[in-house]
C-alpha positions in Angstrom: -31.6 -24.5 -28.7 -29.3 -26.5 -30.9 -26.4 -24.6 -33.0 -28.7 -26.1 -36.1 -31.3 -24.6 -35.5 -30.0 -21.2 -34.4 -28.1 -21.6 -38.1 -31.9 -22.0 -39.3 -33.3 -18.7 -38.2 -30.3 -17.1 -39.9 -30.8 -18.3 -43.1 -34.6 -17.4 -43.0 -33.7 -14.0 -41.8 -30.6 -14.1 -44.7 -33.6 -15.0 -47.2 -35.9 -12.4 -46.3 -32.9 -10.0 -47.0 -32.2 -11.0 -50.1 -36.1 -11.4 -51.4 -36.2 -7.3 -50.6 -38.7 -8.0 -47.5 -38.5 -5.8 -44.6 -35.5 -7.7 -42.6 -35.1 -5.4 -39.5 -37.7 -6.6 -37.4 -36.9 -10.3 -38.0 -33.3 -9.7 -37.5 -33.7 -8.5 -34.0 -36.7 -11.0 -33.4 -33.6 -13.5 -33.9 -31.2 -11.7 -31.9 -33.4 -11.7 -28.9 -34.6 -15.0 -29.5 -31.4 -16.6 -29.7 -30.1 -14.2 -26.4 -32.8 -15.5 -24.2 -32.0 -19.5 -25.3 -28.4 -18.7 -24.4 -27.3 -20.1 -28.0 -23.4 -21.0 -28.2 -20.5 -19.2 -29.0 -21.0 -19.7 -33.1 -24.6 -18.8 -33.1 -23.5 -15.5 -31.2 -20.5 -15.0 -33.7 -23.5 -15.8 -36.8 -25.6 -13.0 -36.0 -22.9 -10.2 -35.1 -21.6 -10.9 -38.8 -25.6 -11.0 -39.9 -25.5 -7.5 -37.7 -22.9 -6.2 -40.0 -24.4 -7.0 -43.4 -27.3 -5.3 -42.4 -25.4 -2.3 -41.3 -24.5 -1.7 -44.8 -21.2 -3.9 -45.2 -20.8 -4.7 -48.5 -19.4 -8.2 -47.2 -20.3 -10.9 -44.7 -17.7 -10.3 -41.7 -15.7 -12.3 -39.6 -16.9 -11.6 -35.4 -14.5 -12.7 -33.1 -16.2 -14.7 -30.1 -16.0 -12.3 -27.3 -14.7 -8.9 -29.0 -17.1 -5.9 -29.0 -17.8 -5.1 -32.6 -21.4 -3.1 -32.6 -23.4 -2.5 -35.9 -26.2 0.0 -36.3 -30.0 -1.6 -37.7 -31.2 1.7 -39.2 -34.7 0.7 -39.6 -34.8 -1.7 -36.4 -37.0 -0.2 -33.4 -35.8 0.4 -30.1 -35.8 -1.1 -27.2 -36.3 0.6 -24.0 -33.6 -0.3 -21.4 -35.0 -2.2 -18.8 -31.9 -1.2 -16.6 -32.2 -0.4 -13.0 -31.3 2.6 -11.1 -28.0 1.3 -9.3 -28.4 0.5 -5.7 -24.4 0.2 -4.5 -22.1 2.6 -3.9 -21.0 5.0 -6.3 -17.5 4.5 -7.8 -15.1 7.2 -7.4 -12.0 7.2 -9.7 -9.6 7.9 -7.5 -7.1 11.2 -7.9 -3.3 9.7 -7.5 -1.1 13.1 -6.2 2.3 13.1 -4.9 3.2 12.9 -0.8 4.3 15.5 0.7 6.5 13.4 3.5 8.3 15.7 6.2 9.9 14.0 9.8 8.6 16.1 12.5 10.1 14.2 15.7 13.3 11.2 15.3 14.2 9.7 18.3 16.4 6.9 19.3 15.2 4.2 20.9 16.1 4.0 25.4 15.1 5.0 28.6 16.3 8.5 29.1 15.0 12.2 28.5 14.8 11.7 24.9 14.0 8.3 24.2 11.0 6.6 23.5 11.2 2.6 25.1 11.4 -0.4 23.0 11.8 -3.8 24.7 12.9 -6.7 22.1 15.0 -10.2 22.4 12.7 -11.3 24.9 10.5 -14.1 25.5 7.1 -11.9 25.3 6.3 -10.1 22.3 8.3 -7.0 21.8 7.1 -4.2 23.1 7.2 -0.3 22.1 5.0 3.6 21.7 1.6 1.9 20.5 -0.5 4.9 20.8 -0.2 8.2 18.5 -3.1 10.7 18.3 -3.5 14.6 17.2 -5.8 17.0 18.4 -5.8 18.8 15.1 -4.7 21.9 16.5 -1.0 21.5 16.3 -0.4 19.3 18.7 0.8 15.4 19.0 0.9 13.1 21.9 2.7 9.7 22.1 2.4 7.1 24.6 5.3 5.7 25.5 4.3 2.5 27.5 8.0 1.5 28.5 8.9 4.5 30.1 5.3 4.9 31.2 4.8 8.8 29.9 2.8 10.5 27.8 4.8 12.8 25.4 3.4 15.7 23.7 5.1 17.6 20.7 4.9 20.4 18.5 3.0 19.1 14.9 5.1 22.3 13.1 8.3 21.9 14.7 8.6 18.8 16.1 9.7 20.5 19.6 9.0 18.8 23.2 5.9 20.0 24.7 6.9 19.4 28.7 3.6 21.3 30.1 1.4 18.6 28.1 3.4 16.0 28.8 3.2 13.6 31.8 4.1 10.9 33.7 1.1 7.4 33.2 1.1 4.5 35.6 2.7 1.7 35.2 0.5 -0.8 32.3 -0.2 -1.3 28.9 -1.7 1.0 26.8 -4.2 0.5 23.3 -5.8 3.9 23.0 -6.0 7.5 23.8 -8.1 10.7 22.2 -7.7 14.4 23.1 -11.0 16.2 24.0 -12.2 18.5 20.9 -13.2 20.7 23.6 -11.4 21.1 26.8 -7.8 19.7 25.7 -7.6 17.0 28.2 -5.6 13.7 27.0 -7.4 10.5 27.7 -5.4 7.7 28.0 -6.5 3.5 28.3 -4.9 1.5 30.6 -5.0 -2.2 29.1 -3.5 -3.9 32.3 -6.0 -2.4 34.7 -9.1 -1.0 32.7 -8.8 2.3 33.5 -9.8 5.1 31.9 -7.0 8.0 32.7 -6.9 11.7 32.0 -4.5 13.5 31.8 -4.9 18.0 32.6 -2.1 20.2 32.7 0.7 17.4 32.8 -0.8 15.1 35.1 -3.5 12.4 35.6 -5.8 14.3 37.0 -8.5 11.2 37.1 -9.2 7.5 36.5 -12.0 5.4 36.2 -12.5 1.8 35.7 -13.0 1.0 31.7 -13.0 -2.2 30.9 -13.7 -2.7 27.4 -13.8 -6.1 25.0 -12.2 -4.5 22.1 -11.6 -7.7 19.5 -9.8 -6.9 16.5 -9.3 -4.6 15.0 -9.1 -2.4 17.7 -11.3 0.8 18.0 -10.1 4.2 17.9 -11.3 6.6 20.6 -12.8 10.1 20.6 -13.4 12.5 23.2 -15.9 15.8 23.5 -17.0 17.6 26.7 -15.8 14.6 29.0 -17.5 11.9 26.6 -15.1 9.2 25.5 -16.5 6.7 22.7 -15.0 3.6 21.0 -15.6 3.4 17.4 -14.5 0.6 15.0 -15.6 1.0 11.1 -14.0 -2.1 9.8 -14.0 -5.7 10.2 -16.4 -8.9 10.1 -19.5 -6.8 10.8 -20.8 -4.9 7.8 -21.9 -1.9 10.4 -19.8 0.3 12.7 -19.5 -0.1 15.9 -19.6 2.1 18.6 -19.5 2.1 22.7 -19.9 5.0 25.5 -16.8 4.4 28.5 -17.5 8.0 29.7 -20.2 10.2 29.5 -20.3 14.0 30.7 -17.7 12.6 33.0 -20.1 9.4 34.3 -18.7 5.8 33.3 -20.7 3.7 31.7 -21.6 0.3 33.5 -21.2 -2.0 30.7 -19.5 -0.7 28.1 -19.5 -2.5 24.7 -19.2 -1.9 21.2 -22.6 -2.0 19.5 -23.8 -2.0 15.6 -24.9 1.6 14.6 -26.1 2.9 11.4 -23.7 4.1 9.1 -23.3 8.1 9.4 -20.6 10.9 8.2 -19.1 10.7 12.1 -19.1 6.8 12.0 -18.8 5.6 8.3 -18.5 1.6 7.4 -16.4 0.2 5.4 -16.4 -2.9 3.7 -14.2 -5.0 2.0 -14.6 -7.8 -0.2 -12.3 -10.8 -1.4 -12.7 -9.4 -5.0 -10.5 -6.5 -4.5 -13.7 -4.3 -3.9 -13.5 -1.5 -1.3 -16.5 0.3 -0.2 -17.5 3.3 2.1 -20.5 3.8 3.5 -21.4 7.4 4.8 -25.3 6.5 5.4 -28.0 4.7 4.6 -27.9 6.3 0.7 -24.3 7.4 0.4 -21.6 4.9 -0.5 -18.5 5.3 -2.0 -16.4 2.9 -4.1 -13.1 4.1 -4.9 -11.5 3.2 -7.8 -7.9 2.1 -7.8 -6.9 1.3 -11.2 -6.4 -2.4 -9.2 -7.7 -4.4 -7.1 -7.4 -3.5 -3.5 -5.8 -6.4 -1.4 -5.2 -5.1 1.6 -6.9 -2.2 4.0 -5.8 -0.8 7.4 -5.1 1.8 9.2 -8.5 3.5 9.5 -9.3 7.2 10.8 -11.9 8.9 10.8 -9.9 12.3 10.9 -13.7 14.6 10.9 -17.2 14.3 9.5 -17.3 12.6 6.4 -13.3 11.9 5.9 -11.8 8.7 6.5 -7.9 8.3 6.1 -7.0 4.4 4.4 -4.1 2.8 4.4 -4.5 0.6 1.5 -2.2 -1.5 -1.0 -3.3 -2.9 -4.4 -2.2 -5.0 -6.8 -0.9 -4.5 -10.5 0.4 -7.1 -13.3 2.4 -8.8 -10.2 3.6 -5.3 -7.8 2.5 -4.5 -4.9 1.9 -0.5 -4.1 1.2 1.3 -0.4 -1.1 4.4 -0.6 -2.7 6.6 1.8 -5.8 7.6 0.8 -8.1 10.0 1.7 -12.0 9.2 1.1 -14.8 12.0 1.2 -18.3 11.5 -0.4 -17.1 14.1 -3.1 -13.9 12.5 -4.0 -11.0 9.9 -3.2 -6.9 11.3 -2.7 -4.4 8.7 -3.0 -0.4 9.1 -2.3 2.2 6.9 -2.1 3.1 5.7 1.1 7.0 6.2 0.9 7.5 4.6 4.4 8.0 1.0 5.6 5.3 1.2 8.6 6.6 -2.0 10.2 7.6 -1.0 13.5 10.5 -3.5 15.2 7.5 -4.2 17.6 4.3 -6.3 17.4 2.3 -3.6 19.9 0.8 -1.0 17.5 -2.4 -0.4 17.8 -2.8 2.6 17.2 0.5 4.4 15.7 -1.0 6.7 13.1 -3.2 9.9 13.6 -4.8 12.2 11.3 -6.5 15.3 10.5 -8.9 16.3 7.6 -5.6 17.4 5.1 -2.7 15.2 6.7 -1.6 11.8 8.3 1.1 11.4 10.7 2.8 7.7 11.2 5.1 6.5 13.6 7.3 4.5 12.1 11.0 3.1 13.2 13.7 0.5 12.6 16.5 -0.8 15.1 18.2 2.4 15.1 15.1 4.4 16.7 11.2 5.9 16.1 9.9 8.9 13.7 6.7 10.6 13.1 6.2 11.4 9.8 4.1 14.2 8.2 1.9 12.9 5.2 0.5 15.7 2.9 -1.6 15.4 -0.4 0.8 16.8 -2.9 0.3 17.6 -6.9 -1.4 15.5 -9.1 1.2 12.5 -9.8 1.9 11.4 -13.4 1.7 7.5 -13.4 
């Protein structure tokens, strides 16, 4: 449809205006006429002033291409929306609150008593703690691959735990988890695939668990001698999940696997557009929204059923900002992360642990290590 002919139908409709006909029907016959042709940007400017003289205005108006003036056709009759029930994830405007930060445990970095190892300078990748987990009952455990030990501390206090600590094999370590119901510490060994756990301060068993991980690395839960890898992010839109021990049995082959989406194992999905999504099941998704586009995601913990702790940054007229942000099917939490979490190490896999109302970090420069406390605080002014 030409821009001459689209100025035709206005003038007929104009005509039938001014001759006292009844105009409204036309009027929208032309709208939706000239809508479905896809008429140019003059043509759409035309009718929204032709929209306002039949509102009532005593003049014909100037429409600005693109702006969103609306009129009202009094006599016009509907028409019914032909808008579908959304199918996506619903969006979430996220709640921005202030963070609580507290340092439970500072340490300096070296190989005695109180020390936590860090190996740099060389001509390997540095190397440092790489695993920090919770087991939401007051207690934290680090694994300190240099000086091969498993440290456990006080989550209130920050005070050495030596009955919980012990002393690991020589390796590499990428993951750990703490049974949610007999205590026990399981700890990976990278450089010989073994699954260790650790009872009463020492290893008290190891079996072989060899497991392909890829990137991003899984995090590891544990319940009545059952250890599971689970990964909610990365190029597969499902989570992924694999057995290494079950009852206390290892698992032949382990290997992660796609599962369906579910409040224990949740997927998350992030697009190039800034979008971030959480799926909880098949017909729960949530898409939280930042004020910004999202550019960056890590850091991902599924702290309990149905709550996922995100490290996210996002983007604003040029600045950057760090949040953590806690995701529930009810409602998003966002503080600012006050913390640089770049460790003077390239081995952290797994340096951050959560439960359903906090996140701890281990974070560090040359001078030595810290966990640090997260907590959602009051609502933040911004």
């Amino acid at each position: 449809m030409t821009e001459r002919s689209g100025r035709d139908l206005l003038h007929r409709a104009l005509a039938e205006y001014s001759s006292g006909a009844d105009f409204a029907e036309p009027v929208v016959t032309v709208r939706r006429r000239i809508k479905r042709r896809q008429a140019r940007t003059r043509v759409a400017a035309a009718v929204g002033a032709l929209a306002i003289v039949t509102g009532g205005a005593a003049a014909l108006g100037t429409v600005t291409p693109g702006s969103h003036t609306t009129a009202t056709l009094p006599t016009a009759t509907p028409t019914k929306s032909r808008t579908a029930h959304p199918t996506g994830p619903r969006v979430l405007r996220v709640e921005f609150v202030k963070a609580q930060r507290r340092v439970v445990v500072s340490r300096p970095w070296g190989s005695g008593p109180g020390a936590w190892g860090l190996l740099t300078g060389g001509d390997e990748a540095d190397e440092g703690p790489s695993v920090l987990v919770t087991d939401g009952h007051g207690r934290l455990y680090l694994v300190d691959d240099l000086n091969n030990r498993l440290l456990a501390y006080s989550a209130a206090t920050g005070r050495p735990l030596p009955d919980a600590s012990a002393t690991l094999p020589n390796g590499f370590y990428y993951g750990a988890a703490v049974d949610a119901v007999t205590g026990d510490v399981y700890v990976l060994n990278g450089m010989t695939s073994t699954l260790l756990r650790v009872s009463g301060g020492r290893v008290t068993a190891a079996t072989p668990a060899h497991l392909d991980e890829g990137f991003p690395p899984p995090r590891y839960t544990a319940s009545a001698g059952t250890v599971e890898a689970l990964t909610i992010q990365g190029d597969a839109p499902q989570p992924r999940r694999a057995t290494l021990l079950s009852a206390g049995v290892p698992a032949k082959s382990p290997r992660l696997r796609p599962v369906r989406p579910s409040l224990s194992a949740p997927a998350l999905e992030f697009t190039d557009f800034g979008q971030l999504a959480i799926r909880f099941g098949p017909r729960s998704a949530v898409q939280p929204d930042f004020d910004a586009p999202v550019r960056e995601v890590g850091k991902a913990i599924v702290a309990a059923p149905g709550v996922v702790w995100l490290g996210v940054r996002t983007e604003s007229v040029g600045r950057w900002h760090a949040w953590l942000a806690r995701v529930t099917p009810d409602g998003v939490v966002a503080m600012p992360l006050l913390d640089s979490t770049t460790l003077p190490y390239e081995n952290q896999n797994a340096t951050a642990a959560a439960t359903a109302g906090k996140v701890f970090l281990l974070v560090g420069d040359a001078s030595g290590g810290r966990i640090v406390e997260y907590v959602p605080g009051k609502p933040l002014r911004r």
